[in-house]
Each structure stands twice: as C-alpha cells, then as structure tokens.
C-alpha positions as a LaTeX table, in Angstrom:
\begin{tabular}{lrrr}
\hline
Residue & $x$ (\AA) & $y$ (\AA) & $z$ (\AA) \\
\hline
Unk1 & $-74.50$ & 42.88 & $-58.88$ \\
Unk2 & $-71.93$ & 45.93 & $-58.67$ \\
Unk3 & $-68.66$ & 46.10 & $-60.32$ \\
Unk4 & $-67.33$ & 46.18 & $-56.74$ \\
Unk5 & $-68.77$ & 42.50 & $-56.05$ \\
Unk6 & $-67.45$ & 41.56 & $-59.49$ \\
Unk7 & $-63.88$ & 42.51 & $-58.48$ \\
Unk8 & $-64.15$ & 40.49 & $-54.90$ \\
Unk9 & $-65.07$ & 37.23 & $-56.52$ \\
Unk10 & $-62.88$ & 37.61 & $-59.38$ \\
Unk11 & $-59.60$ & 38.98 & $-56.73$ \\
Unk12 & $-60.95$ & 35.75 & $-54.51$ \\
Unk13 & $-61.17$ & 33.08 & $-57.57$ \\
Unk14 & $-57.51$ & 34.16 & $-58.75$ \\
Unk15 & $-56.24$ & 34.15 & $-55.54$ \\
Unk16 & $-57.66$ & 30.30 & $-54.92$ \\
Unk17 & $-56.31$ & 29.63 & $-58.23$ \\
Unk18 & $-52.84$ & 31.19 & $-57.20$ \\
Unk19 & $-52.80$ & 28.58 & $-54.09$ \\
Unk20 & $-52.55$ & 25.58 & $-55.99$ \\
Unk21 & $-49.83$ & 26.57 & $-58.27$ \\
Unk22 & $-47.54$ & 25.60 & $-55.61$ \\
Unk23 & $-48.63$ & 22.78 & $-54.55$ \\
Unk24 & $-48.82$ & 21.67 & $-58.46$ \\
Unk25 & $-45.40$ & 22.62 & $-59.12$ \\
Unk26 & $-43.72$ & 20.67 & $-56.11$ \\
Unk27 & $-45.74$ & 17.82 & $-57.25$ \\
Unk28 & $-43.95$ & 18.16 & $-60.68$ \\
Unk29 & $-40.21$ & 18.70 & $-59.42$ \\
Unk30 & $-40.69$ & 15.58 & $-57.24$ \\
Unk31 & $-42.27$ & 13.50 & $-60.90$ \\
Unk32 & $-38.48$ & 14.94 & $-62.14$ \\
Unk33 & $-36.63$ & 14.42 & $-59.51$ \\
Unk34 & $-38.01$ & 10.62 & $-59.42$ \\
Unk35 & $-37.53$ & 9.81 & $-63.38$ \\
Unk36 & $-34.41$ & 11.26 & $-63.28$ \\
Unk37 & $-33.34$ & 9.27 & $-60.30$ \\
Unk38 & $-34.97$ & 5.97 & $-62.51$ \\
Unk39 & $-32.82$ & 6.93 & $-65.40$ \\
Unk40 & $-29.77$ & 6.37 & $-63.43$ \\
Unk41 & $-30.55$ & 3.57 & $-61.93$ \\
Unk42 & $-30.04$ & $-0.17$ & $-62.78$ \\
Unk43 & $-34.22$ & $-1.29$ & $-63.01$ \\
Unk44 & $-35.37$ & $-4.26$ & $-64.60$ \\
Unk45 & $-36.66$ & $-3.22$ & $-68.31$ \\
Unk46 & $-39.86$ & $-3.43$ & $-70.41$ \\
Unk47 & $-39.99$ & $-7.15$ & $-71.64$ \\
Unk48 & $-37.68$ & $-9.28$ & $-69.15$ \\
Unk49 & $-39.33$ & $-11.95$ & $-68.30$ \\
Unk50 & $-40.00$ & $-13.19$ & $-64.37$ \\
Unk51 & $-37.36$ & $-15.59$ & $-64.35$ \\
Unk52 & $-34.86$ & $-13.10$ & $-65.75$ \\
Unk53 & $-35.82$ & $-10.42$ & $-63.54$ \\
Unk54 & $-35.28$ & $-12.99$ & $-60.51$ \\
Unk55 & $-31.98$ & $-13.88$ & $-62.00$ \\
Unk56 & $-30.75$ & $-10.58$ & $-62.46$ \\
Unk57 & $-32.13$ & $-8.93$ & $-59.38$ \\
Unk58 & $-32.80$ & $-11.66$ & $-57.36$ \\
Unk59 & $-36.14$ & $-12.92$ & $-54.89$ \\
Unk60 & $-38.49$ & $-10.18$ & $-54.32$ \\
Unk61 & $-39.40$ & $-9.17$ & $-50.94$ \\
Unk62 & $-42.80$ & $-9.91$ & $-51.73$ \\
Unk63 & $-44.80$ & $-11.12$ & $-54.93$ \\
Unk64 & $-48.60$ & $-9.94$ & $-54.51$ \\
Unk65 & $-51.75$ & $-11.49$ & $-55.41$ \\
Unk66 & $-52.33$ & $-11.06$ & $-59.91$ \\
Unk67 & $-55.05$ & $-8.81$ & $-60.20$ \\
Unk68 & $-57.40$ & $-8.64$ & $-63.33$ \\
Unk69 & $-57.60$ & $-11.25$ & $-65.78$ \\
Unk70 & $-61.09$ & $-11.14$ & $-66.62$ \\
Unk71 & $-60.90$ & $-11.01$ & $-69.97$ \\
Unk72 & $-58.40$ & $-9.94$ & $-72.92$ \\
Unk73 & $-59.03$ & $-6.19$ & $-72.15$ \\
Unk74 & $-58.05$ & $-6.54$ & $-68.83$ \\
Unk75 & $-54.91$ & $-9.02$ & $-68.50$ \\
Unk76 & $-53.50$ & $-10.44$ & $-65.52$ \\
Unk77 & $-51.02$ & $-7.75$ & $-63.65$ \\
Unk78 & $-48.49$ & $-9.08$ & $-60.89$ \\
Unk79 & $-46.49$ & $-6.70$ & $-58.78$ \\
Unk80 & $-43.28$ & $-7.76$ & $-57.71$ \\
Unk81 & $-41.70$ & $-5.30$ & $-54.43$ \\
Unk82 & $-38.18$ & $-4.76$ & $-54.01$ \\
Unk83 & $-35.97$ & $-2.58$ & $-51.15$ \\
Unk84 & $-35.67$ & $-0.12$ & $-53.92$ \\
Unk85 & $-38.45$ & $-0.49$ & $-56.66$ \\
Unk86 & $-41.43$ & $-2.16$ & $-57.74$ \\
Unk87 & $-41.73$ & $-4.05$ & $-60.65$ \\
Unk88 & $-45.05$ & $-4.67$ & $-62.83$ \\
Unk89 & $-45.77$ & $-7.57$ & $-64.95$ \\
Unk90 & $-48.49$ & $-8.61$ & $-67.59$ \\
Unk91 & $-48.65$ & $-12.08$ & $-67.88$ \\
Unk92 & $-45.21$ & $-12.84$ & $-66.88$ \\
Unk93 & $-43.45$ & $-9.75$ & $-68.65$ \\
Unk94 & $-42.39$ & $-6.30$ & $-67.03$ \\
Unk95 & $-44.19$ & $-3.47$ & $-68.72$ \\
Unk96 & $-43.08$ & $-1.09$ & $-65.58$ \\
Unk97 & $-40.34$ & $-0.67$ & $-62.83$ \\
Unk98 & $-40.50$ & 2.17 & $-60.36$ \\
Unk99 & $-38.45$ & 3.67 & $-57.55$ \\
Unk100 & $-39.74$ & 2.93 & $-54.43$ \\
Unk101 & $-39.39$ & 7.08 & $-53.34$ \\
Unk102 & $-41.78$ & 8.82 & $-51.52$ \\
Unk103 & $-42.48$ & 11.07 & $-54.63$ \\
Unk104 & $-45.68$ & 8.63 & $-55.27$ \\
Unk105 & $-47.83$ & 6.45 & $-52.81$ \\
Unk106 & $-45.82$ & 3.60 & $-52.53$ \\
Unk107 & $-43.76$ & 5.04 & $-49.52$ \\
Unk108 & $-43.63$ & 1.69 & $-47.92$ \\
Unk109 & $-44.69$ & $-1.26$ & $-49.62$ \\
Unk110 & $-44.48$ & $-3.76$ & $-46.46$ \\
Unk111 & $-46.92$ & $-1.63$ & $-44.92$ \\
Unk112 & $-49.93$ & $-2.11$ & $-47.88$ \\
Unk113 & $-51.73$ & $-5.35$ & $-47.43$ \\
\hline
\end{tabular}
C-alpha cells in the first residue's frame, strides 16, 4: 500500500469522523436545553406517591399498561402521560418525570399505543 493510499483513507476516516460531531453536539444542546427547561419547571419528584401525584397534578391523560414485574430485579414500572410530562413509577412511587419536548422520542404520547 503507498503512503498516498494511506493519506486517502486516513483524510476519508477523519472526515466521516468530522460528520458526526455535529450531529452529536445538537443532540447534546437539545439534552441541556431539556434539563434545564425540567429544572424550572413544577414536575412531580422522586418518591411521591400515585395518589399524591394525582392530587397535586391531577388525572393523567392516560395511565399505560405496568410493564415488568417478573421478578425482584425487574419491578413493576407504570407510566403515567401528562400535556406536559411523563411521569414513571416503580411500584406506586415516581423514580422519574420528564418534559414531554421533542428533544427525546416521546414527541407525542397519544400517538404511541
């Protein structure tokens, strides 16, 4: 192989590394922008229980099916969807509340079945 050769495929693997730099970077400024919007915002924290999140925030606009369950390593998750944010429960306490942004894959949550 020539040093020429060598050169191409090393120019040609930077400049495919180069590419997703971008694409990485807007990823992270929209992770920012979205825990910095969470930080401001009034979400239902790590420990409520259901029925205080309900009293507090009101119904959701849809509880979905638990999931997991099968044993102690895996323990029963419900997901709770509001206008605004999703909440996630283990057993019947939040560990998790997220915006509802599209900044991650939960765009619409009406529209997942």
């Amino acid at each position: 192989m020539s040093k020429f050769s060598i050169s191409l495929s090393m120019i040609a693997l930077l400049t495919a590394a180069g590419a997703s730099a971008p694409a990485q970077a807007s990823q992270d400024s929209l992770l920012v922008n979205r825990v910095q919007q969470e930080q401001g915002m009034n979400l239902p924290t790590r420990g409520m229980s259901m029925a205080q999140v309900e009293q507090k925030f009101g119904a959701p606009q849809r509880k979905l099916d638990p999931r997991g369950g099968a044993n102690a390593r895996q323990p029963v998750i419900n997901r709770w969807d509001y206008a605004n944010f999703i909440v996630y429960f283990e057993q019947s306490h939040v560990i998790h509340a997220v915006l509802n942004t599209p900044a991650g894959n939960n765009t619409n949550p009406a529209s997942v079945k």
